[in-house]
C-alpha positions in Angstrom: 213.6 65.1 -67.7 211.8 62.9 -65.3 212.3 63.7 -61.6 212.2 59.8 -60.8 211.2 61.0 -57.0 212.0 58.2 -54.3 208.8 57.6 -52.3 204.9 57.3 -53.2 203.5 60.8 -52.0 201.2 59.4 -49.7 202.1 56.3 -48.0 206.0 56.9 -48.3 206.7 53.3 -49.8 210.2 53.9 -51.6 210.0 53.4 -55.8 213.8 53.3 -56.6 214.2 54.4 -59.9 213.6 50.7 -61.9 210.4 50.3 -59.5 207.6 48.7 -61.9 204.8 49.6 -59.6 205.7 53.7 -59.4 202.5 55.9 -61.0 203.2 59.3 -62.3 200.5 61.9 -63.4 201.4 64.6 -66.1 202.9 66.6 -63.7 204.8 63.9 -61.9 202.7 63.6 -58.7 204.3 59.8 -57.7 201.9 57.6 -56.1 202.5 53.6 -55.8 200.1 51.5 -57.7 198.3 50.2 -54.4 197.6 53.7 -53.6 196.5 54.6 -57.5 194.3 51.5 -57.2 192.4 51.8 -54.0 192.6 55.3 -52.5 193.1 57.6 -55.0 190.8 55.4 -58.1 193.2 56.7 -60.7 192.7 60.4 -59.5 196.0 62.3 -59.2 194.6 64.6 -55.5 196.6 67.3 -56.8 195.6 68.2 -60.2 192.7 65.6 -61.1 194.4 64.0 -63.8 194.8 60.4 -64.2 198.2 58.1 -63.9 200.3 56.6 -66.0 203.2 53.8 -64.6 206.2 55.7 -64.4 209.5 54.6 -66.9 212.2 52.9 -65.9 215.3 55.2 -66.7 218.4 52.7 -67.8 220.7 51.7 -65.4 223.5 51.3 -67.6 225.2 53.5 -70.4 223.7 52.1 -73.9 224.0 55.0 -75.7 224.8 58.9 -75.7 225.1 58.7 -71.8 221.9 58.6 -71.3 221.4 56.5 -68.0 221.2 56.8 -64.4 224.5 57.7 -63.9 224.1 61.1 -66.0 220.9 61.8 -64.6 220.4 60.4 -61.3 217.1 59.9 -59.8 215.7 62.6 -57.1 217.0 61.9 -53.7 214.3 63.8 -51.5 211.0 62.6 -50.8 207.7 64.4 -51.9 205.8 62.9 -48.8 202.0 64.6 -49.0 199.6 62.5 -47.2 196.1 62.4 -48.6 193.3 62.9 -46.2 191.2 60.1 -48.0 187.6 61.7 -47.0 188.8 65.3 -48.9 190.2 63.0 -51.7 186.9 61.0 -51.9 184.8 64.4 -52.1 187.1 65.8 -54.8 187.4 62.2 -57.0 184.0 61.5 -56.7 182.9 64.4 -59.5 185.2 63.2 -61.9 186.3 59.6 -61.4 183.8 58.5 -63.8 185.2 60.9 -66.6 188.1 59.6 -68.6 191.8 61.0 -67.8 192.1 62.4 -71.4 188.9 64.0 -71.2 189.0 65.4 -67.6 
């Protein structure tokens, strides 16, 4: 089940849980799409993966309970500023490779 954290990792925007612009990598790193874009160049800074936008979990009970209300979104922010020189070093050797290839 999908953590749904709050906040972009690095510049702390918040991404409530029906937030359009949230990014997730395969191990949920959370980054907003401004940050995806221009900082990070689709390079997840903790694993090297690429992102995906994040899915909006329902708001309201459709069927089986399965909705925000059974499974709430994660309250507590992952806040991990990237230092955007160690970032460029690191995304510079593999930017250029595909996600699903990396």
């Amino acid at each position: 089940m999908l953590e749904l954290r709050p906040t972009c990792e690095h510049c702390n925007k918040a991404l409530p849980p029906h937030a359009t612009d949230a990014r997730i990598c395969s191990y949920e790193c959370t980054f907003c799409a401004g940050c995806v874009d221009s900082l990070l160049q689709d390079v997840c800074p903790n694993c090297g993966g690429g992102f995906v936008p994040r899915p909006v979990r329902p708001a309201h009970n459709r069927k089986n309970g399965n909705y925000l209300g059974n499974d709430p979104a994660r309250t507590e922010p992952k806040y991990r500023p990237v230092d955007p020189a160690v970032h460029a070093a690191f995304a510079a050797a593999i930017r250029a490779i595909p996600p699903a290839e990396r």
